[in-house]
C-alpha positions as CSV (number, residue, x, y, z in Angstrom):
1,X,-40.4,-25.9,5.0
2,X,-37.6,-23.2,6.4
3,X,-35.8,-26.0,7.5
4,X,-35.7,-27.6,3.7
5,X,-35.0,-24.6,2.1
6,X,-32.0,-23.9,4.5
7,X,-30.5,-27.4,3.8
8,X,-31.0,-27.0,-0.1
9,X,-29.0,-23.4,0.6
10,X,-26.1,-25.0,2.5
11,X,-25.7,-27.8,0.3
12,X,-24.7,-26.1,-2.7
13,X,-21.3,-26.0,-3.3
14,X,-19.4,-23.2,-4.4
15,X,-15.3,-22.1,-5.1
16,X,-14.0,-19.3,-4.2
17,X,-11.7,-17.6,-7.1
18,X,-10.6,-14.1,-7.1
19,X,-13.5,-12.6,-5.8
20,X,-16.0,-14.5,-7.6
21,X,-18.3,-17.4,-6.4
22,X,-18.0,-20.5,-8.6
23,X,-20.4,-23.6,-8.7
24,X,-20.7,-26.9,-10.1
25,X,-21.4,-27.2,-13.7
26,X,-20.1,-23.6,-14.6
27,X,-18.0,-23.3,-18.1
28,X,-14.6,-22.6,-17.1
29,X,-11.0,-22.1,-19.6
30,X,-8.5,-24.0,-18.0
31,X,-4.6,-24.4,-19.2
32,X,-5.8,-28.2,-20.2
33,X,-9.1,-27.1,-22.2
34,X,-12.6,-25.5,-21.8
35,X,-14.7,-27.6,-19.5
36,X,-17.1,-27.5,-16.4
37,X,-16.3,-27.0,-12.6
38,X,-17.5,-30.9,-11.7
39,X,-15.8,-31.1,-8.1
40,X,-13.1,-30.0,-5.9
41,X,-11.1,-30.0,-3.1
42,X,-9.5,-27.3,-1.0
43,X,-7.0,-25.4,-3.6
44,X,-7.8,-27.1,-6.6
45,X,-10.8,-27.6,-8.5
46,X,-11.9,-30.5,-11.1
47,X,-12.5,-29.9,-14.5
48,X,-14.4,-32.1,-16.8
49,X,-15.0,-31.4,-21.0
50,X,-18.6,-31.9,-22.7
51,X,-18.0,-35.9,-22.6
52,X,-17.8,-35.7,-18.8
53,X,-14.4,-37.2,-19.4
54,X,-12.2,-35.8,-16.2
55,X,-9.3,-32.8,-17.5
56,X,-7.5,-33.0,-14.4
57,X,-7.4,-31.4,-10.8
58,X,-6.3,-27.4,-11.8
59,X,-5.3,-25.1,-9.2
60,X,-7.8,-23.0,-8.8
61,X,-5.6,-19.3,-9.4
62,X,-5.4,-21.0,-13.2
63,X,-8.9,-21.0,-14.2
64,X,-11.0,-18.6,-15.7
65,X,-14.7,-18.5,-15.9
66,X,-16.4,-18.3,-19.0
67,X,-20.1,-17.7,-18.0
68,X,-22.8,-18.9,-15.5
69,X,-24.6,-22.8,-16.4
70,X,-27.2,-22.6,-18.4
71,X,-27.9,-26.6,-18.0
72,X,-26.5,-27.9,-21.1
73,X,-23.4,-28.5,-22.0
74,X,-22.0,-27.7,-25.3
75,X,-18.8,-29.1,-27.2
């Protein structure tokens, strides 16, 4: 049961920006809109609106965060 809880640890992803720990699904202002973190890659991170239509790959030095997921996403 350790071993589960270890893997469920590890496999979350999160971003590093400025200081603060980002995950998926986290409401996030970007210079293209206000949307969720929904992927990324090394520098950049993936933005997607309420539709889960894609805003663009966004440096991530250029987002802000907005507040923590609550689970649903508002438009």
């Amino acid at each position: 049961m350790l071993r589960k809880n270890r893997q469920k640890v590890h496999s979350k992803k999160r971003y590093l920006l400025s200081q603060k720990v980002l995950r998926k699904r986290l409401q996030v202002n970007s210079p293209k809109g206000i949307g969720h973190v929904s992927g990324d890659t090394e520098k950049q991170v993936s933005v997607s609106d309420a539709n889960w239509k894609r805003l663009g790959q966004i440096a991530s030095s250029k987002i802000q965060l907005i507040r923590r997921s609550n689970g649903l996403i508002v438009a």
